[in-house]
N, C-alpha and C positions, 0 to 999 in steps of 0.2 A: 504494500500500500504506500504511496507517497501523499503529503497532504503538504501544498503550500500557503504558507505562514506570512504574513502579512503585517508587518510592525514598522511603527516610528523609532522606536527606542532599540537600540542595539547595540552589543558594544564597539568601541569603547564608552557611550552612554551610562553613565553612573545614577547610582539612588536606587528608588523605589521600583522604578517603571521600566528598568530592561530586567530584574528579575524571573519573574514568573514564567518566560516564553522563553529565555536563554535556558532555564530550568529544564524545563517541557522538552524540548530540542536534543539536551542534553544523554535525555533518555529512550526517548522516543523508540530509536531501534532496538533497543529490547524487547520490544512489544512489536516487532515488524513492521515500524511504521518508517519512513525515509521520509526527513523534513526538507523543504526548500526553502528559503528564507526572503524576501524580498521585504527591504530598507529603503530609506534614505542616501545617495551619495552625497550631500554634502549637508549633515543636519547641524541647527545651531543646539547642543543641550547645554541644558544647567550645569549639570556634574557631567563629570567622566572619570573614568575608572578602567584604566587598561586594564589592569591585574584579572577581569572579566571575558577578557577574549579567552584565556587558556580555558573553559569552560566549553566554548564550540567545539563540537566533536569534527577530529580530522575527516576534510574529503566533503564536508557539508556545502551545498549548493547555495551561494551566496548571489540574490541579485539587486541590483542598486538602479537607483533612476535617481535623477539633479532633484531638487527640489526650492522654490522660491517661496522664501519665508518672510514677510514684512518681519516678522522679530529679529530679525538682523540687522535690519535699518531702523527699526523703533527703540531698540537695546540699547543704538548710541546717543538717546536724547536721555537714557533714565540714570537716574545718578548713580554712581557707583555701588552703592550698601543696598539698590534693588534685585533681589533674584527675579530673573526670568520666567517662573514660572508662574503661573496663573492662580494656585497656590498658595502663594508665597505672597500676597500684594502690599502695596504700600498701604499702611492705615493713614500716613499723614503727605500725601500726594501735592504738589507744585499744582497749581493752576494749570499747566502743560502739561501734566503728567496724566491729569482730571483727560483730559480732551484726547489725550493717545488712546488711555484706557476704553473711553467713550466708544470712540472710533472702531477701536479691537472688538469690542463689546458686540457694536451692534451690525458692524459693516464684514465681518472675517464670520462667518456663520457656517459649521458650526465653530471652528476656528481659525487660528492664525494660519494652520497648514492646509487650507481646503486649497489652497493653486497646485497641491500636488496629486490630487484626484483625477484630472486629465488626464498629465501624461504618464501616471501610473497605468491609471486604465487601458491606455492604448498599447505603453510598454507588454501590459501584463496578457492580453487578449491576444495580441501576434505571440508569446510565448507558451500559452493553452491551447494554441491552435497548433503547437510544434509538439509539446509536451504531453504526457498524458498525466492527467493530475485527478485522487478521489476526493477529494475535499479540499474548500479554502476556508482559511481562516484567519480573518482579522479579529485586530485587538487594539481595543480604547480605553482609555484616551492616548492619544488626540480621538476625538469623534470621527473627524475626514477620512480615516483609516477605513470607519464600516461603510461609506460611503464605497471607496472602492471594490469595496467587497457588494454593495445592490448592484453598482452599474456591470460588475463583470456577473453576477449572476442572472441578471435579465437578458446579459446579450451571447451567453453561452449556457443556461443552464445548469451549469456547475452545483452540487454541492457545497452548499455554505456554511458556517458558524458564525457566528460572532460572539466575541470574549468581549465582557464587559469587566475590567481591574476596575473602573469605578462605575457606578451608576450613571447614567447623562444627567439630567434637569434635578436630579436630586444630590449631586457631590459635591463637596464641601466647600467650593467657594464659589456655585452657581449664584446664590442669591446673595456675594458681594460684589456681581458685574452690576454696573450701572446699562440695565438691557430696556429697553422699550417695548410696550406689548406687544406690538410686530416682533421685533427680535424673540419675546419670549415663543411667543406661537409658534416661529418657525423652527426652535430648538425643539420642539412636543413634536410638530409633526413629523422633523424628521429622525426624531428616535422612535416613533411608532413606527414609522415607517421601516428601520430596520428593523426593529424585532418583531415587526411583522412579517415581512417578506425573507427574513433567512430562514433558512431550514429549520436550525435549532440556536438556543441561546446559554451560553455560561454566563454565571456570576458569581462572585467571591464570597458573599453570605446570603443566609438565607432569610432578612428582613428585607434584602434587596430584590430576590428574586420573587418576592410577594407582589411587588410592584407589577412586575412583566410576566405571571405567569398564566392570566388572560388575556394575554396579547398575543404570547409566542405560542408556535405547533410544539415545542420541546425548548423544555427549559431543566437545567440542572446546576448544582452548585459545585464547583470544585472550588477550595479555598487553594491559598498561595502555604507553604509550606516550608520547611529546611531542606537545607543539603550536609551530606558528608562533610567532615573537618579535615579531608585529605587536602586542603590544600596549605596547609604548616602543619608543622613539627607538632606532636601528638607529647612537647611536654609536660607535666604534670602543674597544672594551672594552680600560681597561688593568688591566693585570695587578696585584697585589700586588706592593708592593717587598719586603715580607718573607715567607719560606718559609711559607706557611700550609697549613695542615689544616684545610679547614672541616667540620664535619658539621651536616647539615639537615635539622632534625624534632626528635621527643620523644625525649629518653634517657632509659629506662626503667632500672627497675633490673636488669631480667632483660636487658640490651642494654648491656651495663658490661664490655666489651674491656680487662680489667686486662692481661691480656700487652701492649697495646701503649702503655697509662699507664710501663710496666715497661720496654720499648723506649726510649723518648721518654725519660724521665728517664733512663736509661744512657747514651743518646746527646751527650744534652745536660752529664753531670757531665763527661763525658771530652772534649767538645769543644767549647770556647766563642764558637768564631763561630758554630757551631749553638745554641747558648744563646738567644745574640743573635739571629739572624736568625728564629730561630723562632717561630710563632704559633700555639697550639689557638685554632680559635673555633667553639664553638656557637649557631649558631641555633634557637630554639626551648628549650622545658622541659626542664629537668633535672634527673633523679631525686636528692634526697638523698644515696643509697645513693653514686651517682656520684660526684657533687661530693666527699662524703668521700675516696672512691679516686684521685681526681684532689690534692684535699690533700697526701695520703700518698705519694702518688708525687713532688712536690717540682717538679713541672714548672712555670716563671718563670711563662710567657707564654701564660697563658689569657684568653681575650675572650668574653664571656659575652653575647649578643644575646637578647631574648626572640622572641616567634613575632613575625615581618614578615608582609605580605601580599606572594602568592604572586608577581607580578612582582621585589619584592624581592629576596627567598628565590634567582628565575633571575640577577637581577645577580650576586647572592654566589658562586654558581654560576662562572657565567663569570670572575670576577676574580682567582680564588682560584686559590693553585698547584696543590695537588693536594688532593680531593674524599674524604671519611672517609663511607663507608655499612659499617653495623651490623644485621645480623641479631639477632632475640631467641636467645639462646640456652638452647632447648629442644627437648623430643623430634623434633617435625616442621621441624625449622628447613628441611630441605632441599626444602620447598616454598614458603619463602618468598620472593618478589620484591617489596622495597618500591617502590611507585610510584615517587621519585624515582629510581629507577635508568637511566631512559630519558631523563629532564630532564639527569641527571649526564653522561649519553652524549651529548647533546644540547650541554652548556656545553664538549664538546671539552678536557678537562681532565683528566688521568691519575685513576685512581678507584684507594683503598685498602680493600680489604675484609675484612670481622670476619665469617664466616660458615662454613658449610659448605663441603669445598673440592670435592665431590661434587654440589652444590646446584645448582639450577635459576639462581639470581643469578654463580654462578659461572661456571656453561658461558656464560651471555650477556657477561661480564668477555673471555671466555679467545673467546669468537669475534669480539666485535671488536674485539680487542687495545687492551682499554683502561685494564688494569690487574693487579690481581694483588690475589689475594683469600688469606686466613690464616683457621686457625680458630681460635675461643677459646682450645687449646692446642697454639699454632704453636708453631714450632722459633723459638727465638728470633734467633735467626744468622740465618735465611733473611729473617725480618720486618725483623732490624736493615739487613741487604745493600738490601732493597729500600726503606725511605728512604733512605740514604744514596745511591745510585745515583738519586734521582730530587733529593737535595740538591748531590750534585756535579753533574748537568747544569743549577740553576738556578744554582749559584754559576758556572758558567763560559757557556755560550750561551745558557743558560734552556730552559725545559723544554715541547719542541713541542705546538703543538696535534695532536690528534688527527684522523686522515685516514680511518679507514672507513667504508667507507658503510654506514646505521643506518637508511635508509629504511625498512626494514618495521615501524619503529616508530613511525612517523608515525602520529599520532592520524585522520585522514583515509586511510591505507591501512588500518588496524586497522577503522575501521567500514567498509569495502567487504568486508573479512574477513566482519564482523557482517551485513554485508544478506545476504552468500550463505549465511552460517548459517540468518539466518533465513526464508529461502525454501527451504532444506533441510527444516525442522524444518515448516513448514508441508506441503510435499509428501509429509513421511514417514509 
């Protein structure tokens, strides 16, 4: 069986969003599946991460088309301390920055990369026509991506999927575009329109796939997952000698956990071997908005890392006392699972969470007991109880690794998942 793959993100593309399908890829022929890959040739991303290409299995079919990106040219009017991604937005924006935004917003539909939907299409149609392929598969965001994927299945037929890594009109920083109800409309229709007309649909949790699953013919969840630690030295990991909180990724400013800035410094004025022993450290960007709250809150012992490469990112993981994952806090929060949530479960490390306590990140915390999740506006006593109870067992035995078994999160179980999907989606 060969199935070609359809993505923006690839490496050397870094973070969140080349994960999942470099995964998938990786394994794939195990399961007699042969991946084809078609990219980007000349993409602007956020991060990058070469240390990710050695993950492409040798001899895989790589195909690239140009692509014209206004975020290449809009990138160089925004000031330098903004990330590029969509994501990531300025809370406190220039007058000019207000009218790019605007612009992006409502004129780039459904984003900045839809000018690469032509000549993909046409790249990809004369090579279907050469090729024989059982299945395509795109994967968003970007959205322009399922795009490619309607216009090649109307004009050939082909078997389709489409992967949603986030939900469209409901991800987490849809309802901070400045959109017009035109613009909004035309975001609805045309994600009905794709999970209308593919075949079958993936989504990453299952409050997400509530949404779409009277819409699509075939809908299933496959979450994002780990990989093996073959790629460093298998030394015997030590632990932090001081109390640490790591969190790992972008802190956004919609992802700014003041209840537990509010915790931490209560905890700390009243107790000062907790003072001392204690450590925030952020891996990765952090929002402005943040850092101020983090000021004001008075908290000593903050450790400020920028992005590492992803190996990295797994050491910190594993050394660290106890693991801080953050949910955006917005309307749809309770279908969101950040990818590292399976790495976190993975580095066997008790996990603290800022999220929905109904949410999809949550029920996977609370099944395999590996931590304890809060919302934006927890009970404060409950949040305080649960550091403490996780700082009194480091100051006296130190605090166990983790013992359940997390196997179906194995990136190599998760695509055996994907092959039976897609020999489903084909037969259907």
């Amino acid at each position: 069986m060969k199935v070609l793959i359809v993505t923006y993100y690839w490496p050397p593309a870094g973070g969140p969003g080349v994960q999942r399908w470099l995964k998938f890829v990786k394994y794939l022929r195990y399961y007699g599946v042969e991946p084809v890959v078609f990219t980007a040739k000349n993409p602007v991303y956020p991060l990058t991460d070469v240390t990710l290409e050695k993950d492409i299995p040798e001899g895989t079919e790589i195909i690239k088309c140009r692509i014209t990106e206004p975020n290449a040219i809009l990138s160089k009017f925004k000031k330098s301390n903004v990330q590029n991604s969509m994501g990531f937005l300025n809370p406190n924006p220039s007058l000019f920055e207000k009218l790019l935004l605007y612009i992006r917003a409502n004129f780039f539909i459904p984003d900045a990369r839809m000018f690469w939907v032509k000549p993909s299409v046409r790249k990809l149609e004369r090579y279907l026509e050469e090729n024989k392929v059982d299945a395509l598969i795109t994967t968003g965001p970007p959205y322009s991506v399922h795009l490619i994927g309607w216009h090649l299945k109307k004009r050939l037929a082909i078997k389709w999927i489409a992967d949603f890594r986030d939900p469209w009109t409901s991800v987490d920083y849809f309802h901070l575009l400045p959109l017009s109800q035109k613009a909004i409309k035309k975001h609805h229709y045309l994600e009905n329109l794709v999970v209308r007309d593919a075949d079958s649909v993936l989504m990453v949790s299952n409050h997400a796939k509530q949404k779409y699953k009277d819409k699509a013919s075939l809908i299933d969840v496959i979450t994002n997952g780990y990989d093996e630690d073959n790629d460093f030295v298998k030394e015997d990991t030590v632990i932090d000698s001081k109390f640490t909180l790591t969190y790992i990724g972008m802190m956004s400013s919609e992802r700014n956990p003041k209840v537990l800035w509010e915790v931490l410094s209560e905890i700390s004025e009243n107790d000062s071997n907790f003072r001392d022993d204690f450590v925030l450290r952020f891996i990765g960007k952090i929002d402005d908005t943040v850092s101020k709250s983090l000021k004001e809150s008075n908290i000593k012992n903050i450790e400020k890392i920028g992005y590492v490469p992803h190996n990295d990112a797994k050491r910190f993981q594993r050394k660290s006392q106890v693991l801080l994952i953050v949910v955006n806090d917005y309307p749809s929060a309770k279908e969101m699972i950040p990818g590292k949530t399976f790495e976190y479960l993975q580095a066997r490390r008790p996990i603290l969470g800022i999220a929905p306590t109904e949410g999809d990140l949550a029920d996977i915390i609370r099944e395999t007991k590996s931590g304890e999740v809060f919302s934006y506006h927890a009970n404060k006593r409950k949040l305080r109880s649960y550091i403490l109870k996780l700082y009194k067992c480091y100051k006296n035995e130190g605090i166990d690794m983790l013992t359940e078994d997390i196997s179906q999160f194995h990136r190599k179980k998760l695509t055996e998942k994907l092959v039976t999907f897609i020999h489903k989606t084909i037969k259907n």
